[in-house]
PDB file as gemmi writes it, atoms N, CA and C in Angstrom:
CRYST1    1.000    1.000    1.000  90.00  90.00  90.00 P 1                      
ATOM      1  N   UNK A   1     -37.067 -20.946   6.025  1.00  0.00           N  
ATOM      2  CA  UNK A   1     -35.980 -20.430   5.231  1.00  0.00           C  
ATOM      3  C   UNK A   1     -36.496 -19.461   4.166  1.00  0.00           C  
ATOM      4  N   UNK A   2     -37.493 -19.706   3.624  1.00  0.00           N  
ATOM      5  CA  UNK A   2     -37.982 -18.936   3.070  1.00  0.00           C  
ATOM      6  C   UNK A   2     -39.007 -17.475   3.248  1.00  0.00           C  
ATOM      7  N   UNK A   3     -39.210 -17.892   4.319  1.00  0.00           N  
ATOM      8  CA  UNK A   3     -39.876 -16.781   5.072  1.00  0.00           C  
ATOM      9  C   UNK A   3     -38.585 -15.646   5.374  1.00  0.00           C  
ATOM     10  N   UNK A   4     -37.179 -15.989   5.552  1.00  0.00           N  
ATOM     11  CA  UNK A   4     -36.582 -15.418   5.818  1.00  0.00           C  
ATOM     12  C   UNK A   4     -35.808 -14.680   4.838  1.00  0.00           C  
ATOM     13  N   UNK A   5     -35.643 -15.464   3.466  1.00  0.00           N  
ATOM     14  CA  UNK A   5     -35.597 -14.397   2.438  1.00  0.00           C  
ATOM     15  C   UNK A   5     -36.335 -13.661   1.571  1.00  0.00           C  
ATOM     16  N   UNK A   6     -37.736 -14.164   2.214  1.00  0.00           N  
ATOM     17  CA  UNK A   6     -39.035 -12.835   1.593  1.00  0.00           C  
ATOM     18  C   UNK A   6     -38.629 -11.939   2.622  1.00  0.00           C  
ATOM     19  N   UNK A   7     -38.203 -11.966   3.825  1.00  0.00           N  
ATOM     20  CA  UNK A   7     -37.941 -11.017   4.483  1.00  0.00           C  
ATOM     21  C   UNK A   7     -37.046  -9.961   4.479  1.00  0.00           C  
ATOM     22  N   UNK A   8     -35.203 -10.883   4.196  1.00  0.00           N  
ATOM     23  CA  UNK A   8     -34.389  -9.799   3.462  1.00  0.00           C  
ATOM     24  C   UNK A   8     -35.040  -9.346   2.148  1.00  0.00           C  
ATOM     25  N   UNK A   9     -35.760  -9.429   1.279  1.00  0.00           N  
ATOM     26  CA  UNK A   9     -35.939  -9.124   0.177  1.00  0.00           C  
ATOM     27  C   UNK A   9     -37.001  -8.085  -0.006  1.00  0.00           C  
ATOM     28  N   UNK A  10     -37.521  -8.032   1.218  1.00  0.00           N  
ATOM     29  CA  UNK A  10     -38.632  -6.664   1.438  1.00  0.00           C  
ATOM     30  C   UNK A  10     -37.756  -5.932   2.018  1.00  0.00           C  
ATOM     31  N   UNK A  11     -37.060  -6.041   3.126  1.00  0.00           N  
ATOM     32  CA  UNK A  11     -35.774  -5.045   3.509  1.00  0.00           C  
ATOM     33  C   UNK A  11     -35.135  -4.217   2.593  1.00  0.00           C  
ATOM     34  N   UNK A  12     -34.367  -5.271   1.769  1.00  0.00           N  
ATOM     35  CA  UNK A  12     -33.341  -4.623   0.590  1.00  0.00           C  
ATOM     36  C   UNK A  12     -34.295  -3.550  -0.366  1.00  0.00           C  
ATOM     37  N   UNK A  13     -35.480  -3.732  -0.353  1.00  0.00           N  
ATOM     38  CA  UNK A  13     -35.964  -3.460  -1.286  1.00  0.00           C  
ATOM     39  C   UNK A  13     -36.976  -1.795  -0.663  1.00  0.00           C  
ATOM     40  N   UNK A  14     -36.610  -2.162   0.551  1.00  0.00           N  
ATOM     41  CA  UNK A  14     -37.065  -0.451   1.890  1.00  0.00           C  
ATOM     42  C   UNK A  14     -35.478   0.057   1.937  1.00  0.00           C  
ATOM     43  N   UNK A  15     -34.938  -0.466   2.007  1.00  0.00           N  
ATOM     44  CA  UNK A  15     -33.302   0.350   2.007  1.00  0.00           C  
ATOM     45  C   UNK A  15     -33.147   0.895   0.761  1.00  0.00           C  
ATOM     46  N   UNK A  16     -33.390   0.038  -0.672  1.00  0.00           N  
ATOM     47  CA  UNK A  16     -33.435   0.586  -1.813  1.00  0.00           C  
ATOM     48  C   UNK A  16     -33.842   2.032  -1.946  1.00  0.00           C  
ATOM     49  N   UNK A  17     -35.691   2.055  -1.746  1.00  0.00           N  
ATOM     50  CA  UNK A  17     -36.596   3.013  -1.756  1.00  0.00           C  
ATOM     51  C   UNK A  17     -36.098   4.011  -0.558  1.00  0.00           C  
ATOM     52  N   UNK A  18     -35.783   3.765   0.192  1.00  0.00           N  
ATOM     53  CA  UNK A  18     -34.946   5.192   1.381  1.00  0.00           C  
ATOM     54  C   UNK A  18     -33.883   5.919   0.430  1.00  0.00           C  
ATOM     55  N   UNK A  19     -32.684   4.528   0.120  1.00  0.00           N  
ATOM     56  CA  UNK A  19     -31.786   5.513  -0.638  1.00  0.00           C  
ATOM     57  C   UNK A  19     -32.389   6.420  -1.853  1.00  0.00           C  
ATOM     58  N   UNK A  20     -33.172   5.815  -2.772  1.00  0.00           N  
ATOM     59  CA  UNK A  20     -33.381   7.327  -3.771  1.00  0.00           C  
ATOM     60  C   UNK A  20     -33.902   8.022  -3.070  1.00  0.00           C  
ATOM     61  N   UNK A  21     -35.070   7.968  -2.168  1.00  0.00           N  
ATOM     62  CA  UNK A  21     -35.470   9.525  -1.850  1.00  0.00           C  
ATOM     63  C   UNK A  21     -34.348   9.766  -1.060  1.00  0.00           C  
ATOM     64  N   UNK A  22     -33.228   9.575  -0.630  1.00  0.00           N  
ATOM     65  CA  UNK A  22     -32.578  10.408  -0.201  1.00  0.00           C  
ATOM     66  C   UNK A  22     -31.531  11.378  -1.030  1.00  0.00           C  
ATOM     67  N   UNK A  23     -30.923  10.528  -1.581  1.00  0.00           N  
ATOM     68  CA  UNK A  23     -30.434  10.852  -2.781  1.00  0.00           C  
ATOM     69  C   UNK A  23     -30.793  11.684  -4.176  1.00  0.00           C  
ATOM     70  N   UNK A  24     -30.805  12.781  -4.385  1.00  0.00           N  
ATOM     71  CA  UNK A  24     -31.395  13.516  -5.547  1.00  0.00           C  
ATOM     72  C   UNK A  24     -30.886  13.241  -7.087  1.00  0.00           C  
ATOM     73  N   UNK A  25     -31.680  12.662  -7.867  1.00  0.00           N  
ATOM     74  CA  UNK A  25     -30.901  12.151  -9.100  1.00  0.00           C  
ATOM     75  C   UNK A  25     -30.627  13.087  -9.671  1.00  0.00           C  
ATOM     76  N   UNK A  26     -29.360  13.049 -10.852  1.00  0.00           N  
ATOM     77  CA  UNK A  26     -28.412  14.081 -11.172  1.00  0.00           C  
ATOM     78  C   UNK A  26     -28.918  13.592 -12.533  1.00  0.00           C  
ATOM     79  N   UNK A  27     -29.280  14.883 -13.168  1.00  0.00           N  
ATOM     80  CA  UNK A  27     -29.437  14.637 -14.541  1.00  0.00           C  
ATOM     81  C   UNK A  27     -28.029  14.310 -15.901  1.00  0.00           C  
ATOM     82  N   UNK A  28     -28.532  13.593 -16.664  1.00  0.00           N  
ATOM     83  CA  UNK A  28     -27.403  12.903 -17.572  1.00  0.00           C  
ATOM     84  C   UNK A  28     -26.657  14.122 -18.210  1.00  0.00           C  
ATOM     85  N   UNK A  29     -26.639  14.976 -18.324  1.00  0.00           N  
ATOM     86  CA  UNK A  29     -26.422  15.998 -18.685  1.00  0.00           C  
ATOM     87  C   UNK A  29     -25.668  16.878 -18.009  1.00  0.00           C  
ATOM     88  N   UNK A  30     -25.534  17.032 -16.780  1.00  0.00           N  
ATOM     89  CA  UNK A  30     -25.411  17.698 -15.935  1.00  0.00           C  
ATOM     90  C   UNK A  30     -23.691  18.367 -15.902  1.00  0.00           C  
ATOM     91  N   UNK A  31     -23.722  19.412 -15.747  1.00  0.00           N  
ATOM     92  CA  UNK A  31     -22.354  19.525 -15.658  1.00  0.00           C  
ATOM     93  C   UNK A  31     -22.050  20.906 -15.594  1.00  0.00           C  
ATOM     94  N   UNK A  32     -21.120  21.435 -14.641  1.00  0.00           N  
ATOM     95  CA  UNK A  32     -20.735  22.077 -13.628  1.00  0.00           C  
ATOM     96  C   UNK A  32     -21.162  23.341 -14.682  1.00  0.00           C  
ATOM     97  N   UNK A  33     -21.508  24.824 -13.387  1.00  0.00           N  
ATOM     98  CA  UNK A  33     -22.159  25.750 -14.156  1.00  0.00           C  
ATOM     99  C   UNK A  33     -21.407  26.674 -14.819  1.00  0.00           C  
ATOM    100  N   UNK A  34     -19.557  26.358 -14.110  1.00  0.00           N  
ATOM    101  CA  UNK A  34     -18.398  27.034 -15.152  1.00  0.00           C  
ATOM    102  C   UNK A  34     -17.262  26.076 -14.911  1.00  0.00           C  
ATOM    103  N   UNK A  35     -16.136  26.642 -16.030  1.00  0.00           N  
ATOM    104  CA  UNK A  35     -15.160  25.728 -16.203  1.00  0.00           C  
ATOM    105  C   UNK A  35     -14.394  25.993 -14.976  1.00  0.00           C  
ATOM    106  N   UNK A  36     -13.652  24.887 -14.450  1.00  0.00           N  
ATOM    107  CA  UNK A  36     -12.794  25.547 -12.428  1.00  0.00           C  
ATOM    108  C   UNK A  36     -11.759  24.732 -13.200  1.00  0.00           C  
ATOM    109  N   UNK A  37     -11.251  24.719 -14.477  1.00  0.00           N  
ATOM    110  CA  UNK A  37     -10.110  24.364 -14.935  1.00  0.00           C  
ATOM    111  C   UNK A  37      -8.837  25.868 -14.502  1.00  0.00           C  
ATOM    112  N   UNK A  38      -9.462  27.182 -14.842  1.00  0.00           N  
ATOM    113  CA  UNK A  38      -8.417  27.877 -14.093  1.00  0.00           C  
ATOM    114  C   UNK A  38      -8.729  27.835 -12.822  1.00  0.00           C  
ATOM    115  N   UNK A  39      -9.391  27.827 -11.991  1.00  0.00           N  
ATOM    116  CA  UNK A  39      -9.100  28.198 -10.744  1.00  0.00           C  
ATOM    117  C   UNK A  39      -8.314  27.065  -9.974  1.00  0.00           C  
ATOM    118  N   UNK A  40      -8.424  26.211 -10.651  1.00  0.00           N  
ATOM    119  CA  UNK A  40      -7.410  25.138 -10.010  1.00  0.00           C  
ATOM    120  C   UNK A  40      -5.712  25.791 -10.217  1.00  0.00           C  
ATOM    121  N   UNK A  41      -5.749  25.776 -11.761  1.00  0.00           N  
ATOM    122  CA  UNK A  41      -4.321  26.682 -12.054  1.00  0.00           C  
ATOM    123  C   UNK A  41      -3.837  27.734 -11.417  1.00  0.00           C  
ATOM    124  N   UNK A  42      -4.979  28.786 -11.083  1.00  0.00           N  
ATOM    125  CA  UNK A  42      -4.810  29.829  -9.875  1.00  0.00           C  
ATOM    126  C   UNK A  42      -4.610  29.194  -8.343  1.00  0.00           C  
ATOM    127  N   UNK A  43      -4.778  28.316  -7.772  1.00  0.00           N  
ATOM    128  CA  UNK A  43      -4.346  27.889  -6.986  1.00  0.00           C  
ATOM    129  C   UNK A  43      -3.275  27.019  -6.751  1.00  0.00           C  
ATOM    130  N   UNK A  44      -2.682  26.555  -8.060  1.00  0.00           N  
ATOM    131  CA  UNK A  44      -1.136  26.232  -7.728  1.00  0.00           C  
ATOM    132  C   UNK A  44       0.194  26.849  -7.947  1.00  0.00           C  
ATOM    133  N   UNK A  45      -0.690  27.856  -8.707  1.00  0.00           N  
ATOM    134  CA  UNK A  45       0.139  29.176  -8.893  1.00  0.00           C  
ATOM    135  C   UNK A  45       0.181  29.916  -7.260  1.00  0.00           C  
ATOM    136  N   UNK A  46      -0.739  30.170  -6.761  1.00  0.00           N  
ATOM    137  CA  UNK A  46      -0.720  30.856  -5.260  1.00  0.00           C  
ATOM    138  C   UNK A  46       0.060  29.488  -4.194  1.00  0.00           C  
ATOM    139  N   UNK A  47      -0.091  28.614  -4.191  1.00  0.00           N  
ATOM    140  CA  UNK A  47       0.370  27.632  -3.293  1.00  0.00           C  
ATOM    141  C   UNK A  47       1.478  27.241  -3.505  1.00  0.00           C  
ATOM    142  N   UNK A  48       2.469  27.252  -2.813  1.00  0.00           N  
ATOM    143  CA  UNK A  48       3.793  26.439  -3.073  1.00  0.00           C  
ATOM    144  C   UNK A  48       3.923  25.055  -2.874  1.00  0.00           C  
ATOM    145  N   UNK A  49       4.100  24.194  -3.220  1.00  0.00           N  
ATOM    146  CA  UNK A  49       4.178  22.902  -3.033  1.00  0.00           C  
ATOM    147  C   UNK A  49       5.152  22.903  -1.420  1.00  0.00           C  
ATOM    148  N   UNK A  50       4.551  21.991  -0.429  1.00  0.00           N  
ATOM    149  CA  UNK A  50       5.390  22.049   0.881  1.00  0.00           C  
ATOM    150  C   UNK A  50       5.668  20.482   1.197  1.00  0.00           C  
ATOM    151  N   UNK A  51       6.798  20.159   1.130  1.00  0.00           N  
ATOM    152  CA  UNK A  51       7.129  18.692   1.464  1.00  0.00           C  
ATOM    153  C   UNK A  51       7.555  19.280   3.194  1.00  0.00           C  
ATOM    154  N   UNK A  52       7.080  18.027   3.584  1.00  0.00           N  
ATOM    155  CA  UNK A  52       6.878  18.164   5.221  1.00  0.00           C  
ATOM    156  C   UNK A  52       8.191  17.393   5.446  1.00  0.00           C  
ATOM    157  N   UNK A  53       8.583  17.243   6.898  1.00  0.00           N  
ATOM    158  CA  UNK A  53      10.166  17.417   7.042  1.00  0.00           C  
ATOM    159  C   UNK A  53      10.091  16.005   7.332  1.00  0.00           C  
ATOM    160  N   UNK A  54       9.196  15.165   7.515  1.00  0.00           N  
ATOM    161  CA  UNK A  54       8.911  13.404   7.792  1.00  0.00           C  
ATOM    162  C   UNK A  54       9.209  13.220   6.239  1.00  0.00           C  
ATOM    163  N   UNK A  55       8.807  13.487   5.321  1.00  0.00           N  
ATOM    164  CA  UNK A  55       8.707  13.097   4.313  1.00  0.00           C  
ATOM    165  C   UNK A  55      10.401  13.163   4.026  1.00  0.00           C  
ATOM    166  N   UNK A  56      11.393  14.144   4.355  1.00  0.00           N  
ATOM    167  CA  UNK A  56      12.767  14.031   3.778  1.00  0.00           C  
ATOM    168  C   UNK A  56      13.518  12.921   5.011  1.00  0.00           C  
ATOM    169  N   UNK A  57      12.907  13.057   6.206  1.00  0.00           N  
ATOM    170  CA  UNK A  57      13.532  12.047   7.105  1.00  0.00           C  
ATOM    171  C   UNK A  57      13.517  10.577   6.497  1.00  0.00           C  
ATOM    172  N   UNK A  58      12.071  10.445   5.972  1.00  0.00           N  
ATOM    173  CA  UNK A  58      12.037   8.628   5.486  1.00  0.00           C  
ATOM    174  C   UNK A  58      12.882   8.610   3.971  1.00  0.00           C  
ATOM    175  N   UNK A  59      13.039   9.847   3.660  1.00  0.00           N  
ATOM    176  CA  UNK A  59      14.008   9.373   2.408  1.00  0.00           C  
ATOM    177  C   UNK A  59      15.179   9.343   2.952  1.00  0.00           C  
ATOM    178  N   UNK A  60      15.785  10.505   3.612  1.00  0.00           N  
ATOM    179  CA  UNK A  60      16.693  10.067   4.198  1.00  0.00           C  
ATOM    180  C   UNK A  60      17.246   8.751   4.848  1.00  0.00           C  
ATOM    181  N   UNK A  61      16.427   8.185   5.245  1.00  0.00           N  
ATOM    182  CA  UNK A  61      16.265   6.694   5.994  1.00  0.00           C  
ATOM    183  C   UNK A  61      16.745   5.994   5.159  1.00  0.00           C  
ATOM    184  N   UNK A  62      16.108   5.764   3.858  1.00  0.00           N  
ATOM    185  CA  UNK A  62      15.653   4.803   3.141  1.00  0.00           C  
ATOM    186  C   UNK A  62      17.248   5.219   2.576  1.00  0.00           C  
ATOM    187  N   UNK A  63      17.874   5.748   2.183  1.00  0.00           N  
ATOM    188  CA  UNK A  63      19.120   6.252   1.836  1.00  0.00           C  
ATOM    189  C   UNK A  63      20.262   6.004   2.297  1.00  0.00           C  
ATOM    190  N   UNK A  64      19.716   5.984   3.430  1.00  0.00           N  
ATOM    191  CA  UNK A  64      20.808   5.216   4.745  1.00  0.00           C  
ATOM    192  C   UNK A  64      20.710   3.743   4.158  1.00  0.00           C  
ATOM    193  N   UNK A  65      20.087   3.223   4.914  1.00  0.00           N  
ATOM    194  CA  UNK A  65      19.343   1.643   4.200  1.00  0.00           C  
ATOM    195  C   UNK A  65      19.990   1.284   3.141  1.00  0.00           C  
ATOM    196  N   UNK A  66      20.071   2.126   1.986  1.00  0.00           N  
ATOM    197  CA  UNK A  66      20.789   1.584   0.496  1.00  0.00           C  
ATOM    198  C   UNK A  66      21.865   1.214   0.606  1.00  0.00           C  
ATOM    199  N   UNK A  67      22.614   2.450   1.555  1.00  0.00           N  
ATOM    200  CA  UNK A  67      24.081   2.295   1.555  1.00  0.00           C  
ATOM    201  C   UNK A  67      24.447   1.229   2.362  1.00  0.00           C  
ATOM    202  N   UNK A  68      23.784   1.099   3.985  1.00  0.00           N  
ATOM    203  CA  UNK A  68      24.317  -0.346   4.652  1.00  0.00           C  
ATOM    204  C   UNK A  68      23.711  -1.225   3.708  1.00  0.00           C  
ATOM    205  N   UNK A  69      22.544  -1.263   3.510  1.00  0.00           N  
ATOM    206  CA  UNK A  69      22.118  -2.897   2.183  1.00  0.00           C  
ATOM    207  C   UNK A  69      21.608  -3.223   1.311  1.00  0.00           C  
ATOM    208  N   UNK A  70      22.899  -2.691   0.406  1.00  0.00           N  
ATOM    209  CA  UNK A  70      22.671  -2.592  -1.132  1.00  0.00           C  
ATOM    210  C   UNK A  70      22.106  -3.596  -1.394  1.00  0.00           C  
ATOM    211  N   UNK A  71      22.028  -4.923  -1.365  1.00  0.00           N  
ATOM    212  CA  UNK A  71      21.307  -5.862  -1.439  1.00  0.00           C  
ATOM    213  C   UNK A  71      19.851  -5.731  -1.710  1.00  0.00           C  
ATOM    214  N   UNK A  72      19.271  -4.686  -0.577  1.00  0.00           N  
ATOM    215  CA  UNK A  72      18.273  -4.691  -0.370  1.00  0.00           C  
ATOM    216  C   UNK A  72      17.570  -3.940  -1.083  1.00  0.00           C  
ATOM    217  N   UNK A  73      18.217  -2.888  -1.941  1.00  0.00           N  
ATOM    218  CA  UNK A  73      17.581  -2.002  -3.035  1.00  0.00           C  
ATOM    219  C   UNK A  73      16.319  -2.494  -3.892  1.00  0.00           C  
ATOM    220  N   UNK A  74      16.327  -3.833  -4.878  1.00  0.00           N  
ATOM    221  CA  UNK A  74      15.741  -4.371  -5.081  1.00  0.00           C  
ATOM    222  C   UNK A  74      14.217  -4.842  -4.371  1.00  0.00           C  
ATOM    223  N   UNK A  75      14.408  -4.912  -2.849  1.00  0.00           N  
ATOM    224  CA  UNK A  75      13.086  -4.950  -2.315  1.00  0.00           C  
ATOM    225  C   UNK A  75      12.847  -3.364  -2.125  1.00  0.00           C  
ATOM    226  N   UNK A  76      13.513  -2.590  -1.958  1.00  0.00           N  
ATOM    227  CA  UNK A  76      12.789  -1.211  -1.906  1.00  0.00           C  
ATOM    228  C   UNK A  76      12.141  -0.820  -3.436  1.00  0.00           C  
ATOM    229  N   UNK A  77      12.435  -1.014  -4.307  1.00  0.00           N  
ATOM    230  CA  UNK A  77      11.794  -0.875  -5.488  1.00  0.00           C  
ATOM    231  C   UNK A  77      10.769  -1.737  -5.659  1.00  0.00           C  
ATOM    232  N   UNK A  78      10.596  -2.801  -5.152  1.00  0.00           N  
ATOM    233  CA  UNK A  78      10.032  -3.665  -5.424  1.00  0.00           C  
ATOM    234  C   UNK A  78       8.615  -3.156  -4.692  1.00  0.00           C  
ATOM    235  N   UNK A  79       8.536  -2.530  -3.723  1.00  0.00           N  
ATOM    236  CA  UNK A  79       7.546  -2.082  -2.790  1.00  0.00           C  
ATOM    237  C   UNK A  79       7.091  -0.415  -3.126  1.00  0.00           C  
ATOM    238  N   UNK A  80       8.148   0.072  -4.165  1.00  0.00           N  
ATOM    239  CA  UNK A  80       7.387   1.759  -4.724  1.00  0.00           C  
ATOM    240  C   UNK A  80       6.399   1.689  -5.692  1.00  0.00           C  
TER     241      UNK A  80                                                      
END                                                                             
């Protein structure tokens, strides 16, 4: 039994040593080489927001639903 967790424990400890060298450490400091606070803004300015036509069908649905069971409103909120 013990042979077998000197064994995971040299493992974990070769998986350890793989991941940093694979991984390049990021200095504490580090931080992006310009601000992409506008270019985000430039891109929702160029993009229109597109609701896809599934997305008005399940409201639609769910709309239907209210009206046969009002009852049931309560579990639909209950689940948003």
């Amino acid at each position: 039994m013990t042979e077998m967790n000197h064994n995971l424990n040299k493992e974990s400890e070769r998986i350890k040593e793989l991941l940093k060298a694979a991984v390049p450490r990021i200095a504490e400091d580090a931080e992006p080489s310009r601000d992409l606070w506008p270019d985000v803004l430039r891109r929702l300015d160029r993009e229109p927001v597109k609701v896809p036509w599934f997305d008005w069908a399940l409201v639609g649905g769910l709309v239907v639903l209210a009206a046969a069971f009002p009852t049931a409103i309560p579990v639909f909120l209950y689940y948003l």
